[in-house]
C-alpha positions as CSV (number, residue, x, y, z in Angstrom):
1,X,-53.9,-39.5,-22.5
2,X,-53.7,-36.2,-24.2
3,X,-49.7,-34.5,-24.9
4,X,-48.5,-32.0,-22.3
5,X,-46.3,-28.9,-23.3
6,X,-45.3,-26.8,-21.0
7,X,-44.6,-22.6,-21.3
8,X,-41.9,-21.1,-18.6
9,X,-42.4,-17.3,-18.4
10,X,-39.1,-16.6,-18.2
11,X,-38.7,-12.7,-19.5
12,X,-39.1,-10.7,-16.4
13,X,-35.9,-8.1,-16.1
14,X,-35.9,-8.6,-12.4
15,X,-35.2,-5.1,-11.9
16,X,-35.4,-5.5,-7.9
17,X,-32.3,-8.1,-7.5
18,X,-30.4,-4.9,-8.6
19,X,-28.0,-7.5,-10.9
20,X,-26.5,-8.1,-13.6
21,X,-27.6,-11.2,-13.6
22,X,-31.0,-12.1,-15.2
23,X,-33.3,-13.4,-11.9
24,X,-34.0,-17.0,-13.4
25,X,-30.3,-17.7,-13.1
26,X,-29.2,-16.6,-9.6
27,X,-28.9,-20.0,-8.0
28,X,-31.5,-21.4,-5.1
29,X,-29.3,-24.2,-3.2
30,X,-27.0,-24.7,-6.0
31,X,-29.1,-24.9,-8.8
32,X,-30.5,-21.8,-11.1
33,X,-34.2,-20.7,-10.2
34,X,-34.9,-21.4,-14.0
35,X,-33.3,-25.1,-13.7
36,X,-35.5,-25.9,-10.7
37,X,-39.2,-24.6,-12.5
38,X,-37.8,-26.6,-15.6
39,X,-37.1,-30.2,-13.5
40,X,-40.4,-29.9,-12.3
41,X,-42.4,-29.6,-15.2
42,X,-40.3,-32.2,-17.0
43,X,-41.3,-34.7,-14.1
44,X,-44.4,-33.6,-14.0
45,X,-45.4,-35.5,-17.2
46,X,-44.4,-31.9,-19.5
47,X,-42.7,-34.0,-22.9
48,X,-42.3,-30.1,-25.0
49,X,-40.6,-27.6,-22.5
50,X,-41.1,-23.7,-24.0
51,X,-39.0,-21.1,-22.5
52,X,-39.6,-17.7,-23.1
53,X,-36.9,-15.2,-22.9
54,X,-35.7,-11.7,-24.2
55,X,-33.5,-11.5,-27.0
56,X,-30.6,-10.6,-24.6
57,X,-29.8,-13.1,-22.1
58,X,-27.9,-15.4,-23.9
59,X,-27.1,-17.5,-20.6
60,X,-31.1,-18.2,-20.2
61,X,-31.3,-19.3,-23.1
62,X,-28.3,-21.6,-23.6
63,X,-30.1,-23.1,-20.1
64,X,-33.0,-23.3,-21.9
65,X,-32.0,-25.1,-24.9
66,X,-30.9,-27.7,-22.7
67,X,-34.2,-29.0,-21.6
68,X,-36.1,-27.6,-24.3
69,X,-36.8,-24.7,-27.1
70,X,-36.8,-21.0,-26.8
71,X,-38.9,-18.6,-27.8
72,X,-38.0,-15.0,-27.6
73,X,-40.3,-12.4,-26.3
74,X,-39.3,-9.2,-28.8
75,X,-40.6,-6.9,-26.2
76,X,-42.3,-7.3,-22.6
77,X,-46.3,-7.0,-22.8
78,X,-47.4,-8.7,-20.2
79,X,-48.0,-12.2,-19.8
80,X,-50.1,-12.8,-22.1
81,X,-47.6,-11.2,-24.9
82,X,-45.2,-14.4,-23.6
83,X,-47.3,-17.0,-23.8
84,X,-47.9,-16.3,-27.3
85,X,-44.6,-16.2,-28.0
86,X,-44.5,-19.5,-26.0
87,X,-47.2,-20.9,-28.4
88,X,-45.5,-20.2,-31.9
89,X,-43.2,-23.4,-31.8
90,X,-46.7,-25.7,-30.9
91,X,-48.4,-24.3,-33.7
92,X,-49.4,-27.6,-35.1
93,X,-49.7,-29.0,-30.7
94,X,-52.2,-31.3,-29.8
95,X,-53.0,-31.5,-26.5
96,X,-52.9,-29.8,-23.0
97,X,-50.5,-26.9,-21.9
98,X,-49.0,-26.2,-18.9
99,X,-48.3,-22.7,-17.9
100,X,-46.2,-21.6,-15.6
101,X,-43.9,-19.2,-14.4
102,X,-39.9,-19.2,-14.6
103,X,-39.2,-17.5,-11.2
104,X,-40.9,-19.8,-8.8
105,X,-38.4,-22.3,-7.8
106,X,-40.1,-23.5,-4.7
107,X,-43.0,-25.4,-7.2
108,X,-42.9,-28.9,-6.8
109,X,-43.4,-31.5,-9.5
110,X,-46.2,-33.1,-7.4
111,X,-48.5,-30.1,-7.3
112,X,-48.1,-29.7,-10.6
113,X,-49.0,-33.5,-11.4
114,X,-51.9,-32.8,-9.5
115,X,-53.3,-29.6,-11.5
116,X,-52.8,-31.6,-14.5
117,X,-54.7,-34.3,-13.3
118,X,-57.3,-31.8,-11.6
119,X,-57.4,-30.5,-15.1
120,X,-58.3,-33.8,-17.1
121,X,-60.4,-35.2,-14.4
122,X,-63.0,-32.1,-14.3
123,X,-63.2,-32.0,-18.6
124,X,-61.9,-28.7,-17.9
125,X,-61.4,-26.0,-20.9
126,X,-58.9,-24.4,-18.7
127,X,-57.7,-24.9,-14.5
128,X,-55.8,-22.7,-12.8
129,X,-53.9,-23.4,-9.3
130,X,-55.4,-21.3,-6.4
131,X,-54.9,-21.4,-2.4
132,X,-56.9,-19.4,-0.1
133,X,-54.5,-17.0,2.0
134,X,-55.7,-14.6,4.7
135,X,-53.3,-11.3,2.9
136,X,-53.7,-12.0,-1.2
137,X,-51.6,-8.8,-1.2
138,X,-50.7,-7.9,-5.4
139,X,-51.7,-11.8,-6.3
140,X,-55.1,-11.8,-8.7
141,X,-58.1,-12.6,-6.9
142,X,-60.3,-15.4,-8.4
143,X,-64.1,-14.5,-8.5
144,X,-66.5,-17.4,-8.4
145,X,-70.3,-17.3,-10.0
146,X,-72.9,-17.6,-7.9
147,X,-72.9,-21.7,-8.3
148,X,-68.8,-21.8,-7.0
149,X,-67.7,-22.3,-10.5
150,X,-65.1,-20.2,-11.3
151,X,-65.7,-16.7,-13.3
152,X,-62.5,-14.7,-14.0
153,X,-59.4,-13.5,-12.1
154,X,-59.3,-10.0,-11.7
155,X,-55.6,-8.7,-11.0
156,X,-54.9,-6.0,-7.6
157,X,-54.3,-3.2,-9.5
158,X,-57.7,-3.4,-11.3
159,X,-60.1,-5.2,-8.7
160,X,-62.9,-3.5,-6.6
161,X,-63.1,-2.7,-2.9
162,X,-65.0,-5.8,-3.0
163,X,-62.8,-8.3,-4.9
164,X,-59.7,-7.3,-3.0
165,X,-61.4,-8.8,0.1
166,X,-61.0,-11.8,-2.0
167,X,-59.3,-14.3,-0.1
168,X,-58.7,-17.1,-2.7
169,X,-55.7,-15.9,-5.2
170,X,-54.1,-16.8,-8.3
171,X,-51.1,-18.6,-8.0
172,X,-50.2,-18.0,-11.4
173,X,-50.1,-21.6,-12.9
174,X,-52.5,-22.6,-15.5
175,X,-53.6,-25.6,-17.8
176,X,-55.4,-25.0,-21.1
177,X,-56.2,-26.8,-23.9
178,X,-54.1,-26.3,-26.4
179,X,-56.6,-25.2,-28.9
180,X,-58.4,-23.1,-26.5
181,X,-55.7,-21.2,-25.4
182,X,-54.8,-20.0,-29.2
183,X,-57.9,-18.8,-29.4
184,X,-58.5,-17.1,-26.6
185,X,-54.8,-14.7,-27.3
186,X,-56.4,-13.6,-29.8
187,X,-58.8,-11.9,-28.3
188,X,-56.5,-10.3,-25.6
189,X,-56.4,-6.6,-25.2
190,X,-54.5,-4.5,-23.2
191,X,-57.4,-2.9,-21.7
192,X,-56.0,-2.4,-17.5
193,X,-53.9,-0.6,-15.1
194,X,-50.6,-1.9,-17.2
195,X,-51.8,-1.2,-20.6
196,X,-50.3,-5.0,-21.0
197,X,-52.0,-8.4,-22.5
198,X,-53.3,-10.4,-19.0
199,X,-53.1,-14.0,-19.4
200,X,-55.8,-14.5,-16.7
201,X,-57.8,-12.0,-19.4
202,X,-57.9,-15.3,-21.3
203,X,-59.7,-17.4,-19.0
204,X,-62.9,-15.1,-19.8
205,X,-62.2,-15.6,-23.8
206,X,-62.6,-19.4,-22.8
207,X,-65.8,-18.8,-20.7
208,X,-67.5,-16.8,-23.2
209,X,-66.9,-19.0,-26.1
210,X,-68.7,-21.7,-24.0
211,X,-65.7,-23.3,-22.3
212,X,-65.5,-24.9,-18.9
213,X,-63.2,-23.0,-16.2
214,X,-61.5,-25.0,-13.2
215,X,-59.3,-24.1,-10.1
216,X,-57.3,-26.5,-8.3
217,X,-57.3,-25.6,-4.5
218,X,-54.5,-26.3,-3.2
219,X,-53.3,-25.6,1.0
220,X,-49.6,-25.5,-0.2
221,X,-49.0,-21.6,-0.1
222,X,-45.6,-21.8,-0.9
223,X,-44.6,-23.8,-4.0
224,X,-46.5,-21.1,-5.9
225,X,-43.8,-18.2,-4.3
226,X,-41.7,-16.2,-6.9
227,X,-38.7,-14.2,-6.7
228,X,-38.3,-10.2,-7.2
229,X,-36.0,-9.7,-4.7
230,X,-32.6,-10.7,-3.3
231,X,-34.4,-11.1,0.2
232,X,-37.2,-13.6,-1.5
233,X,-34.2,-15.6,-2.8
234,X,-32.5,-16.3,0.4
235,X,-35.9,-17.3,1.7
236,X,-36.3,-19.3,-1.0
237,X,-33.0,-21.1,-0.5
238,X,-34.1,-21.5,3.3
239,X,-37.1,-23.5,2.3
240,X,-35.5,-25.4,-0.1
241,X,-33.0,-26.3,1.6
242,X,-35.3,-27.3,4.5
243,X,-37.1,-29.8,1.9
244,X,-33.9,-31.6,1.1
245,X,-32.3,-32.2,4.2
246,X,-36.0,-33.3,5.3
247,X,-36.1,-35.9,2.8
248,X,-32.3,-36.8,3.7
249,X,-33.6,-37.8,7.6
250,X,-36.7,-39.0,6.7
251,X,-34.6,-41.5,4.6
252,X,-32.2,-42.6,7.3
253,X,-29.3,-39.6,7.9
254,X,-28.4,-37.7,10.7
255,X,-28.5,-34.0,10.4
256,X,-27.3,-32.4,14.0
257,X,-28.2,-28.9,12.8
258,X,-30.4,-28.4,9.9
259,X,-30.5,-24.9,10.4
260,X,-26.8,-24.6,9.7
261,X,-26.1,-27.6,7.2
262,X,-26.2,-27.0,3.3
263,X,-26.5,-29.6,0.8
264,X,-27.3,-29.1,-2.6
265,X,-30.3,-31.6,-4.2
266,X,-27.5,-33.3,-6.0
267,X,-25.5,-34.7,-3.3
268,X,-26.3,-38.1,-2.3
269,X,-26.4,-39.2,1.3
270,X,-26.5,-42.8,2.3
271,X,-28.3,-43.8,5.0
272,X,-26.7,-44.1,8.9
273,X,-24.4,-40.9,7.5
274,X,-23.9,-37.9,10.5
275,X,-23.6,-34.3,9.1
276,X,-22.7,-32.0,11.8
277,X,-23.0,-28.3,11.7
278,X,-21.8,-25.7,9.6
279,X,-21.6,-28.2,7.0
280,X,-21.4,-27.3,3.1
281,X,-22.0,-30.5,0.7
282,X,-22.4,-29.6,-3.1
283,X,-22.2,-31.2,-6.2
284,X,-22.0,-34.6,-7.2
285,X,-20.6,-35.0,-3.4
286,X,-21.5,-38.6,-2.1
287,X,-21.4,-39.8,1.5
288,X,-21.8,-43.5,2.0
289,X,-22.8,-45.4,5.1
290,X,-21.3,-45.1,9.0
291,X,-19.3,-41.7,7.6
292,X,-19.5,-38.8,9.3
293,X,-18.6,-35.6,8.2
294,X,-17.9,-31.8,9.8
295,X,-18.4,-30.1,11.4
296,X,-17.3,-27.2,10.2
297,X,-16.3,-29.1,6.1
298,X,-16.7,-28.2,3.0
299,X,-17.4,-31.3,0.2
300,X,-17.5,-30.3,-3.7
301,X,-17.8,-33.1,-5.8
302,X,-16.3,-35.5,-3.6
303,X,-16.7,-39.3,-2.7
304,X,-16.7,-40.6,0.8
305,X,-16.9,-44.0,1.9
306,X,-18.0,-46.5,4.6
307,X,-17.2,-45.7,7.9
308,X,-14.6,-42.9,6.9
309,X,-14.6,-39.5,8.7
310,X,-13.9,-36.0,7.2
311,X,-13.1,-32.3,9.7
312,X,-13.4,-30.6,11.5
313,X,-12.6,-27.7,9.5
314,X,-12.2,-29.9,6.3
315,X,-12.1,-29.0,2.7
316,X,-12.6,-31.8,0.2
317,X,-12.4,-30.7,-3.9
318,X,-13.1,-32.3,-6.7
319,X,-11.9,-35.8,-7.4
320,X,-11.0,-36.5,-4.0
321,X,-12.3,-40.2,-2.8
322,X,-12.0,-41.5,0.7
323,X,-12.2,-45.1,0.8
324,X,-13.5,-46.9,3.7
325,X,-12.6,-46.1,7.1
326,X,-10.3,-42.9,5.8
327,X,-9.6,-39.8,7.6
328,X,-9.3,-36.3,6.4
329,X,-8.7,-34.6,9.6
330,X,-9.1,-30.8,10.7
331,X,-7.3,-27.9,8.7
332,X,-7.0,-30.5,6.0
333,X,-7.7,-29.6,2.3
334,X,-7.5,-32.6,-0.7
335,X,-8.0,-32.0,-4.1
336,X,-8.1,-34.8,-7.1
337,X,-6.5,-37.4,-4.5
338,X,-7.5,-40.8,-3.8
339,X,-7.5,-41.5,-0.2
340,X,-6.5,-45.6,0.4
341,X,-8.8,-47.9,3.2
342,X,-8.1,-47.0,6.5
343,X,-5.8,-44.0,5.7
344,X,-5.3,-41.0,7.4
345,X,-4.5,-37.3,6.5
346,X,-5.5,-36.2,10.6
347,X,-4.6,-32.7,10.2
348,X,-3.1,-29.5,9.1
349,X,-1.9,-30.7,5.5
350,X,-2.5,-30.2,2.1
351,X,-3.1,-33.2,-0.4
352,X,-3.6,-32.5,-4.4
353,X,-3.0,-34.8,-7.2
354,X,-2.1,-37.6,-5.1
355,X,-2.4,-41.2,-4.2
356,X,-2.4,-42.7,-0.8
357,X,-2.2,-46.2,-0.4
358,X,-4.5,-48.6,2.7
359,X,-3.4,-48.0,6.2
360,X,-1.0,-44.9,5.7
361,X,-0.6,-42.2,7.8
362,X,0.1,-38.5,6.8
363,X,1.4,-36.8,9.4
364,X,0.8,-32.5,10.1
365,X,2.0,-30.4,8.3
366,X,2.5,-32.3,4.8
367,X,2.4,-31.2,1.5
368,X,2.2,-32.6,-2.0
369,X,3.7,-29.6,-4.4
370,X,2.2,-30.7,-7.5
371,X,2.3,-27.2,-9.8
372,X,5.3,-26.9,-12.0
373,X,5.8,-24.8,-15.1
374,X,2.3,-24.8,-15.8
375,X,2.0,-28.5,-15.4
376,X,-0.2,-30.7,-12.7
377,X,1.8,-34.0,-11.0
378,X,1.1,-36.2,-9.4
379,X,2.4,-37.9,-5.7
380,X,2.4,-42.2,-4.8
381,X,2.4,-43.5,-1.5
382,X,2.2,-46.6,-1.0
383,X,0.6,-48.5,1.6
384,X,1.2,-48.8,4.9
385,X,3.5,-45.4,5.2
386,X,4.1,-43.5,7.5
387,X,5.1,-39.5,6.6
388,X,6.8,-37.3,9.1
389,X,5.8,-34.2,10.1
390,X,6.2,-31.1,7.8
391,X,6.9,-33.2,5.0
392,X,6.9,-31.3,1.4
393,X,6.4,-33.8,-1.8
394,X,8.0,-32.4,-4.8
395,X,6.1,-34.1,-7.5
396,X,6.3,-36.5,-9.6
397,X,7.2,-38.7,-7.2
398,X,6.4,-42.2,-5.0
399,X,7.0,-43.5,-1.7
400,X,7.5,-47.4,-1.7
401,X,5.3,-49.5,0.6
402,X,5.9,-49.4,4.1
403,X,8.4,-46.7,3.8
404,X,8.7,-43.8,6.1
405,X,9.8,-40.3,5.8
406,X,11.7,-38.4,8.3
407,X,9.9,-35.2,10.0
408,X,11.0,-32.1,8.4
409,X,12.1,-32.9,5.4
410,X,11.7,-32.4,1.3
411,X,11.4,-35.9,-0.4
412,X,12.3,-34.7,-4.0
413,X,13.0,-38.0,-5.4
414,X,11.5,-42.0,-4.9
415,X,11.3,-43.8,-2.0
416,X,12.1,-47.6,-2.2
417,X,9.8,-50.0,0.2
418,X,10.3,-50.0,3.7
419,X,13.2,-47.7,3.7
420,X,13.5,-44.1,5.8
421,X,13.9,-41.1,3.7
422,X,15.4,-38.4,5.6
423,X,16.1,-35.0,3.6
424,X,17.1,-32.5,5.0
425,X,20.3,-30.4,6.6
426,X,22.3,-31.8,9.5
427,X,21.4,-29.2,12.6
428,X,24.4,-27.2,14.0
429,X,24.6,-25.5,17.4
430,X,26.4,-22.4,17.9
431,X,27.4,-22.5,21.4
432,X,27.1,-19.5,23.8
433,X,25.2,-17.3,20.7
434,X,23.0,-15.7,23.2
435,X,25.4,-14.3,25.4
436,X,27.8,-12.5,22.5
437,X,27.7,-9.2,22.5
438,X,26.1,-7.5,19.4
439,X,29.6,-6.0,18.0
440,X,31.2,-8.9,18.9
């Protein structure tokens, strides 16, 4: 089976998101635009990922460099102009390329698997991926000969009243052979509407040199989508989104509200887990079996297990581990803390750089102060505790098993096992105080 490269177009300005930020890096559902075009050629059998890039944006290409090599694009001519650039590091390449562009985050590896394969299966000099939509709008139009094969793509600005009513577009994703393609840049001339090199214009190069010219039809309309626009990226993120949480049920969890639930594509989800609503999951966030989380939570890199239950109103950080059957209860944020089996932080509390041993219970209100001088320390509980109410932890310090601590009160130093820790002032009454007179 022949080699496949694969060029990402990745030089547009992206003028219209009005950022600072080049478009291929604002993030769709957690991940850059750029990192999700990247993922799917890489699966989709791509072994040499090209990315093409201006000479300027540094961040791209630092992305870039880790799935690939970059190519820089000296100044914007069209795309043409970039897929030469993209073809000076395969110079000596032997085999099929993949073409495709670096704003479209909503591709998916299958379709492109399946122009590749469309590709080899025809003996095709060159395919391109097209899908019959009722407004084309400013996509390229593909004209067909007579016989159905295909002729050229002709872009909006430059088509006929006639080829406008064209309902069969250019999604903008190509295979060529490798050879082919190199010749057929050469040939490219700037002669349209943009004064710009077309890479379409190459697909007539390769019919008049006698190659054969493909389109793979395809009924998905919007893998093919790019992004020019903030508004484009929150749809974007919408149907992504709507992708992963549908592969999340059909796999066995519960999602009360999709419409309000986020979860990035690298959160894993075992089955017989409940998400409720309002629910943000990112990261390397894992859920196991029988939890249930939210609604109303917020899980960043964070490990959840059997049976435990996190929120409402929840806010789990990095490093934080619930074992099985834990609690992190509503109002409740925990940050690089291990939770023990079975224990429980119900409410109103604030848990960082701590560890809480089986079957202890936090109760509101508690805090572990772990920030001194510049310097992160840490809190041990043992198991089977049971902390007071408005309970502050100065750290470093530990809490024997099966001690408890007395509600109200600032435990600044170790708690043997099974003893009562109690710190804080003896109360005094000041009789009759409300009835004195103010000058009294």
């Amino acid at each position: 089976m022949p080699q496949l490269a694969c060029i990402v177009m990745a030089g547009g300005r992206g003028t219209r998101m009005r950022s600072a930020t080049p478009k291929v890096l604002h993030p769709v559902c957690g991940r850059p635009i750029l990192a999700w075009v990247l993922l799917a050629a890489r699966d989709a059998g791509a072994s040499t990922l090209i990315v093409v890039t201006p000479p300027d944006h540094d961040e791209v290409q630092t992305l870039a460099a880790s799935f690939g090599r970059v190519a820089i694009q000296h100044n914007a001519g069209g795309t043409g102009d970039a897929v030469r650039c993209g073809m000076a590091p395969l110079a000596s390449f032997v085999g099929d390329v993949l073409v495709v562009s670096g704003d479209t985050p909503l591709i998916r590896t299958e379709l492109l698997a399946e122009l590749v394969a469309h590709h080899r299966a025809t003996g095709a000099t060159a395919t391109l991926l097209s899908a019959d939509v009722a407004t084309p709008n400013a996509y390229g139009r593909v004209v067909r000969q007579a016989d159905g094969s295909v002729d050229r793509v002709v872009e909006a600005r430059d088509a006929s009243a006639g080829e406008l009513d064209l309902t069969e577009m250019n999604a903008g994703f190509y295979v060529f052979s490798a050879d082919a393609l190199r010749a057929a840049l050469l040939r490219l001339e700037p002669d349209n509407a943009q004064g710009e090199l077309y890479l379409p214009d190459t697909l007539i190069a390769i019919r008049e040199a006698g190659g054969r010219l493909a389109a793979h039809r395809t009924a998905d309309t919007t893998s093919s989508l790019g992004i020019n626009t903030r508004i484009e990226l929150a749809e974007a993120d919408r149907l992504l989104r709507a992708r992963i949480l549908e592969e999340h049920m059909l796999a066995g969890v519960t999602i009360i509200d999709p419409a309000t639930t986020f979860v990035e594509p690298t959160v894993t989800l075992e089955p017989d887990t409940t998400i409720h609503p309002f629910c943000v999951l990112r990261g390397s966030t894992h859920v196991a079996s029988g939890a249930e989380v939210g609604p109303h939570a917020v899980l960043v890199d964070a490990q959840v297990g059997e049976d435990a239950r996190v929120g409402p109103f929840c806010y789990l950080r990095p490093g934080t581990w619930l074992a099985r059957r834990a609690k992190a209860g509503t109002f409740v944020e925990i940050k690089n803390s291990t939770v023990g089996e079975g224990a429980k932080v119900p409410h109103l509390s604030y848990i960082g750089d701590a560890e809480i041993g089986a079957e202890s219970n936090v109760g509101a209100g508690a805090i572990t102060a772990n920030y001194h001088r510049g310097q992160k320390t840490r809190t041990t509980i043992g198991a089977h505790v049971h902390i007071g109410s408005d309970n502050v932890f100065v750290a470093p310090v530990r809490i024997g098993d099966g001690a408890y601590t007395a509600a109200g009160s600032i435990i600044t130093d170790d708690v043997p096992n099974d003893a009562l820790a109690v710190a804080r002032a003896r109360q005094v009454n000041i009789d009759d105080y409300a009835t004195r007179s103010d000058d009294g």
